[in-house]
N, CA, C and O atoms as CSV, one atom per row, in Angstrom:
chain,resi,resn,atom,element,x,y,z
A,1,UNK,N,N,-4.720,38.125,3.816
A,1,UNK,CA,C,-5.321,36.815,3.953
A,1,UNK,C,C,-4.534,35.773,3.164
A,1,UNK,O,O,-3.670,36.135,2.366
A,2,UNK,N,N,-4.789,34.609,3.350
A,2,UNK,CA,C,-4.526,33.262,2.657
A,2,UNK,C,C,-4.818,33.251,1.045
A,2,UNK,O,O,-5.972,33.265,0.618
A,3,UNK,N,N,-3.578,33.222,0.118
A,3,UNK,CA,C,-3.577,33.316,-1.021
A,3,UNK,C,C,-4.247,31.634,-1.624
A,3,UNK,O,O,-3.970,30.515,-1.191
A,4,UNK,N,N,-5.224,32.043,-2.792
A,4,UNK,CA,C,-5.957,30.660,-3.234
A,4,UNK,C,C,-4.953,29.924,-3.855
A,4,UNK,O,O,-5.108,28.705,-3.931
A,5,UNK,N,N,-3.900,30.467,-4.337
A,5,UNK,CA,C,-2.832,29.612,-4.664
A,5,UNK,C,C,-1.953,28.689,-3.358
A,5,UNK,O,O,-1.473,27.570,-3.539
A,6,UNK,N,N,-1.903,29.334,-2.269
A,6,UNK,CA,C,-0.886,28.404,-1.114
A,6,UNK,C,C,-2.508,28.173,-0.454
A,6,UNK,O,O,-2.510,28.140,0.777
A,7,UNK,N,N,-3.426,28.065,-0.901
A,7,UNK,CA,C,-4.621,27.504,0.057
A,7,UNK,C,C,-4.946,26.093,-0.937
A,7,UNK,O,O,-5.126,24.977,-0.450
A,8,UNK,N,N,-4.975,26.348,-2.201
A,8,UNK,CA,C,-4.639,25.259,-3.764
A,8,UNK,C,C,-3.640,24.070,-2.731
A,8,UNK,O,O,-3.931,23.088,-2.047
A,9,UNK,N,N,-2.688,24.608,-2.985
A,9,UNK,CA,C,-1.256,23.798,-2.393
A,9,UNK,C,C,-1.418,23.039,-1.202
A,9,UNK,O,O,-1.432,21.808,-1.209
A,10,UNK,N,N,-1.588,24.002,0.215
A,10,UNK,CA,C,-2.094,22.964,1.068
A,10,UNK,C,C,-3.656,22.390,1.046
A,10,UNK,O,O,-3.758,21.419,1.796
A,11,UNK,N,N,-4.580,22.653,0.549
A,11,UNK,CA,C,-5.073,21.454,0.270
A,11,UNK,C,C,-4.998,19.688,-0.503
A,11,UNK,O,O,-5.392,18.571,-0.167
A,12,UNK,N,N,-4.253,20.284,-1.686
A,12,UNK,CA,C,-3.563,19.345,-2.693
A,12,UNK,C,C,-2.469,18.480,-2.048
A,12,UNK,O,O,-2.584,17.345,-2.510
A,13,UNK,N,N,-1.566,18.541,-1.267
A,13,UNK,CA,C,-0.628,18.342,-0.410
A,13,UNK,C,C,-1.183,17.583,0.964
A,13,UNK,O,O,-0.554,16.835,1.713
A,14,UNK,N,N,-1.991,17.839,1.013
A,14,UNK,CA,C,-2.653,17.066,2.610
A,14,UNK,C,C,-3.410,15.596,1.417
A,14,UNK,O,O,-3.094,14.408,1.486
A,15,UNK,N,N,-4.221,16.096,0.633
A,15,UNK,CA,C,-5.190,15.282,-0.041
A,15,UNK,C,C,-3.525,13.802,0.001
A,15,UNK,O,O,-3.464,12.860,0.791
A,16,UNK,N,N,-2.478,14.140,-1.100
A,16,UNK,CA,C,-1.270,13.600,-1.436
A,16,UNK,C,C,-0.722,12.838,-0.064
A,16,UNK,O,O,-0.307,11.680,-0.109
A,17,UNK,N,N,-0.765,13.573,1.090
A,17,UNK,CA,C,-0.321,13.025,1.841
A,17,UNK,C,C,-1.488,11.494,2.580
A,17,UNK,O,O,-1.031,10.388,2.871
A,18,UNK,N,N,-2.554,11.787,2.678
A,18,UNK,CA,C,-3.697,10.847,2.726
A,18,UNK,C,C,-3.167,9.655,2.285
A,18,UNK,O,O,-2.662,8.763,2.967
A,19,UNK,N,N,-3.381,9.727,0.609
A,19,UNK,CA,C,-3.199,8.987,-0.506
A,19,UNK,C,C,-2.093,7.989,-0.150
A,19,UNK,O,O,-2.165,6.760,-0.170
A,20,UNK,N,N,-1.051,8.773,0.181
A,20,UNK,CA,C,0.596,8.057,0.543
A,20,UNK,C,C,0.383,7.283,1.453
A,20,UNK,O,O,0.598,6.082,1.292
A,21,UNK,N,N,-0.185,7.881,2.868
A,21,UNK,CA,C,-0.567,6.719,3.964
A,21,UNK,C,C,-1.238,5.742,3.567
A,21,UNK,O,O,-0.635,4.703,3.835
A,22,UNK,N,N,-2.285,5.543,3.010
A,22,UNK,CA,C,-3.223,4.847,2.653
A,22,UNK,C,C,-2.861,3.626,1.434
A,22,UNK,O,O,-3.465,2.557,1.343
A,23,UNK,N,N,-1.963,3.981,0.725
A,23,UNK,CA,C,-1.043,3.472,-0.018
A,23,UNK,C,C,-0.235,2.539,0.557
A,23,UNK,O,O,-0.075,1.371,0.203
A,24,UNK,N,N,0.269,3.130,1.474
A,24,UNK,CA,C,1.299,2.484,2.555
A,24,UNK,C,C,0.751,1.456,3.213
A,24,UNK,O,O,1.269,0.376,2.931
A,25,UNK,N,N,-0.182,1.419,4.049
A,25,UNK,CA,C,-1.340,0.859,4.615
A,25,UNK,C,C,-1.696,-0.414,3.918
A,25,UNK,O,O,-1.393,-1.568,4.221
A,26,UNK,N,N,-2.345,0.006,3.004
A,26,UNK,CA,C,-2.491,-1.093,1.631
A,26,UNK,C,C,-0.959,-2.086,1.296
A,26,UNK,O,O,-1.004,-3.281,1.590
A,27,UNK,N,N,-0.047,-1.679,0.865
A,27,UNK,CA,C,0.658,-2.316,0.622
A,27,UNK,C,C,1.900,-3.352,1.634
A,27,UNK,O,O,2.697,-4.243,1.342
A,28,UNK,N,N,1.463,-2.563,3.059
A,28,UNK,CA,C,2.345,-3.958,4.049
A,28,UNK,C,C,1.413,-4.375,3.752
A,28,UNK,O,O,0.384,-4.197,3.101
A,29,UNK,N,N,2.540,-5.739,5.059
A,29,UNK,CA,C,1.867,-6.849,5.237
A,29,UNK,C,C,1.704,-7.210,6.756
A,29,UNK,O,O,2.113,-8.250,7.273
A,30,UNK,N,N,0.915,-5.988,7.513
A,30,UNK,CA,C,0.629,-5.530,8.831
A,30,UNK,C,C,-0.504,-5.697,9.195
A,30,UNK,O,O,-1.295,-4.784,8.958
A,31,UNK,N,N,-0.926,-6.746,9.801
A,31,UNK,CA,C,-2.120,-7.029,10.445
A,31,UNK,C,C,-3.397,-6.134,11.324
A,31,UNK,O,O,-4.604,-6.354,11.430
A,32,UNK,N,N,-2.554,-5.098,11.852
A,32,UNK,CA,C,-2.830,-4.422,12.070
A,32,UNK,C,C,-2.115,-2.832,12.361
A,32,UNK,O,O,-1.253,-2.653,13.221
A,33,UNK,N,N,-2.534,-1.992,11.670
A,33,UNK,CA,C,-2.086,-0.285,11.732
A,33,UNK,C,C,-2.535,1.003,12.230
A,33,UNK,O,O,-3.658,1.500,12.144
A,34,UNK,N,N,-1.951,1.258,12.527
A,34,UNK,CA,C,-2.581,2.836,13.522
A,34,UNK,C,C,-1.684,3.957,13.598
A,34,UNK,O,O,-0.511,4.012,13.967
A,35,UNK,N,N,-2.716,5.109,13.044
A,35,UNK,CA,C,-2.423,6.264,12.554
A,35,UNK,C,C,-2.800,7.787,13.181
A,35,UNK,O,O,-3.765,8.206,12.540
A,36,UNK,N,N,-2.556,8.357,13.779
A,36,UNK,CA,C,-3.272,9.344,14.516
A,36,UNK,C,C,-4.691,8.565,14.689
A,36,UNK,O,O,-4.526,7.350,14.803
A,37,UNK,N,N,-5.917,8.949,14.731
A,37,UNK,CA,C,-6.787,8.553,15.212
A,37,UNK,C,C,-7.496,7.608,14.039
A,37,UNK,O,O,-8.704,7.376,14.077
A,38,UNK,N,N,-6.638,7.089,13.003
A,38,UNK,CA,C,-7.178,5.932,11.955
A,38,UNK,C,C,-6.351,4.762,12.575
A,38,UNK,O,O,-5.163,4.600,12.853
A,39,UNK,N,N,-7.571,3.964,12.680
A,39,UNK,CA,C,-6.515,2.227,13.002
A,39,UNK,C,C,-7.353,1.107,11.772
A,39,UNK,O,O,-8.519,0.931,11.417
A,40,UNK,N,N,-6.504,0.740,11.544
A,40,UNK,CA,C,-7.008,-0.343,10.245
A,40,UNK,C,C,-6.456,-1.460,10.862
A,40,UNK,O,O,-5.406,-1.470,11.504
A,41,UNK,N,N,-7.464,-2.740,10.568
A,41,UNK,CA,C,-7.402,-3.807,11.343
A,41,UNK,C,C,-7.677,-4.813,10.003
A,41,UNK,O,O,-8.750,-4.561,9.456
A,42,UNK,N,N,-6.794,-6.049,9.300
A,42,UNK,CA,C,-7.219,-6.798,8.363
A,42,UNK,C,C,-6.523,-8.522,8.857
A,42,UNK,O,O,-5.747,-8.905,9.732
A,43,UNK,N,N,-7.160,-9.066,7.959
A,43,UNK,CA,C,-6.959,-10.236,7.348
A,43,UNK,C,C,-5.576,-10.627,6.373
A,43,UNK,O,O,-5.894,-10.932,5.223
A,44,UNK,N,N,-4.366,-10.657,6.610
A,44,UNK,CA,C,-3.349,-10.846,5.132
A,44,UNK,C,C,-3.205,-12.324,5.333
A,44,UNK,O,O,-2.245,-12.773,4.708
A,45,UNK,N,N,-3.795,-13.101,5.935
A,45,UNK,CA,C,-3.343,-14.810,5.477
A,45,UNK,C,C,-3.562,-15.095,4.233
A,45,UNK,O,O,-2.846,-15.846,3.572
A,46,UNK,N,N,-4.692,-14.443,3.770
A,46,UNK,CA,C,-5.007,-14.511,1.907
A,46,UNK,C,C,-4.055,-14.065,1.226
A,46,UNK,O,O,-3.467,-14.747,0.387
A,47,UNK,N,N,-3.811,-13.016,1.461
A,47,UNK,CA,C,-2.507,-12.125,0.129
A,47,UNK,C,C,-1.438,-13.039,0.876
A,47,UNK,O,O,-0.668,-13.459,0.012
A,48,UNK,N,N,-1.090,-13.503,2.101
A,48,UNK,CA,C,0.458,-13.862,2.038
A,48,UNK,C,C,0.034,-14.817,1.047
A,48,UNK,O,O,0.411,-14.537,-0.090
A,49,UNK,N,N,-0.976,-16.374,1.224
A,49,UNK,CA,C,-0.714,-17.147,0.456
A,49,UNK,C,C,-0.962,-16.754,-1.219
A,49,UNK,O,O,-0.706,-17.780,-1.849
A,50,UNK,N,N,-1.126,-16.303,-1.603
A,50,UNK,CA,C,-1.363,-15.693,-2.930
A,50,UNK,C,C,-0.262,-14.804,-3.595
A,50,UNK,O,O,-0.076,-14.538,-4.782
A,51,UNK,N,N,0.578,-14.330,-2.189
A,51,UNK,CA,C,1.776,-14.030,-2.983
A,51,UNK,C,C,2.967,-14.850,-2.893
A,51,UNK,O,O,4.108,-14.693,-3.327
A,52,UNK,N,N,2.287,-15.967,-2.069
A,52,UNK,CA,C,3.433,-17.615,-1.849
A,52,UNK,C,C,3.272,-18.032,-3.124
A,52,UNK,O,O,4.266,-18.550,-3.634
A,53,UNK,N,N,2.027,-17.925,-3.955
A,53,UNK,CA,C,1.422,-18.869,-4.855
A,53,UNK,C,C,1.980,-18.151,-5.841
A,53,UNK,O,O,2.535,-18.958,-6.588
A,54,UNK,N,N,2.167,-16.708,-6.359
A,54,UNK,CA,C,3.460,-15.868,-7.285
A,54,UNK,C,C,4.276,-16.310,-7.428
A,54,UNK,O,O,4.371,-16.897,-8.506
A,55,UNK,N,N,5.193,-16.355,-6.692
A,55,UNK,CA,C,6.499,-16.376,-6.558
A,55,UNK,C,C,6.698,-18.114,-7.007
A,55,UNK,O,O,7.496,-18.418,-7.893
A,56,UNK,N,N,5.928,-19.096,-6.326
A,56,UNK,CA,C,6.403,-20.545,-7.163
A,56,UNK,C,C,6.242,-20.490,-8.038
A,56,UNK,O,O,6.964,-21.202,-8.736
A,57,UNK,N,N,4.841,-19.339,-8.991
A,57,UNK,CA,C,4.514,-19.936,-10.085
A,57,UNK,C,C,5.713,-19.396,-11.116
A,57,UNK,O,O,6.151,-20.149,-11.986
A,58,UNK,N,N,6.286,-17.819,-10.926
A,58,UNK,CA,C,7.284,-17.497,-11.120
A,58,UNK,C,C,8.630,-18.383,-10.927
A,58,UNK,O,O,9.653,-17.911,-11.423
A,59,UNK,N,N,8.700,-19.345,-10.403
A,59,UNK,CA,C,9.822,-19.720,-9.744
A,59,UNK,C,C,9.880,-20.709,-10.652
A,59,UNK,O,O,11.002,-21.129,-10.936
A,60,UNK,N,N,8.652,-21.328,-11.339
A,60,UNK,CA,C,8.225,-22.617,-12.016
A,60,UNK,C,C,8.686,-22.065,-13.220
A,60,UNK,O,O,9.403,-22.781,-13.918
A,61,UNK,N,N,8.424,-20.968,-13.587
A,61,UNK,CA,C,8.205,-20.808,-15.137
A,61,UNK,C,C,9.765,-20.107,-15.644
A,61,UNK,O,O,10.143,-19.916,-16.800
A,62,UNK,N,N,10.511,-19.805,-14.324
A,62,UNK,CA,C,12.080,-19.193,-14.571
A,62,UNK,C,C,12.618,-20.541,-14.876
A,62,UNK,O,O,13.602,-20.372,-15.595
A,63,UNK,N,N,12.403,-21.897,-14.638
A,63,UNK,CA,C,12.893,-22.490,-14.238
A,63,UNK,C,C,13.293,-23.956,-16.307
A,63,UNK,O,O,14.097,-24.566,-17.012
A,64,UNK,N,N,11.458,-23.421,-15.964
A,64,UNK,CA,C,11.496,-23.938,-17.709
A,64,UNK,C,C,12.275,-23.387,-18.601
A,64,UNK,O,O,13.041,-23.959,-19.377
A,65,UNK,N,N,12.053,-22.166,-18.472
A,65,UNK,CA,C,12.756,-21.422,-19.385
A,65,UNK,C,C,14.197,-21.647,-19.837
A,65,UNK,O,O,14.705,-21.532,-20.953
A,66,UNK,N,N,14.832,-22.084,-18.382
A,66,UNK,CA,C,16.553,-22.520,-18.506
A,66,UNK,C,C,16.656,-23.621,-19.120
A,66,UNK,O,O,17.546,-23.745,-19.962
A,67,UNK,N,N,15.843,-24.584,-18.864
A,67,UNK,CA,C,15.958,-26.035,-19.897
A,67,UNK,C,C,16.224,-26.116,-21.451
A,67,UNK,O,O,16.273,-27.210,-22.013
């Protein structure tokens, strides 16, 4: 039979692999995604402008700094 150690592993390993998609998922900037039978459907007009609003404020404060 199936040793609890390689039954450990592929469970732990699928869980990891989840995690990674879902990770992935999370971090574009894809309106919409689809995954074997998971489809995630969002909103990013908020995070784009919020990561427009980063980057000037970053852009502002590199900028003092050189003065």
């Amino acid at each position: 039979m199936v040793s609890e150690v390689f039954l450990t592993f592929a469970v732990t390993s699928f869980i990891g692999c989840v995690l990674a998609i879902g990770n992935l998922c999370y971090r574009s900037k894809c309106k919409e995604i689809g995954f074997c039978c998971i489809s995630i459907k969002r909103d990013v007009e908020i995070e784009e402008k919020e990561d427009l609003e980063m980057i000037r404020n970053k852009k502002g404060v590199c900028e003092e700094n050189k003065e």
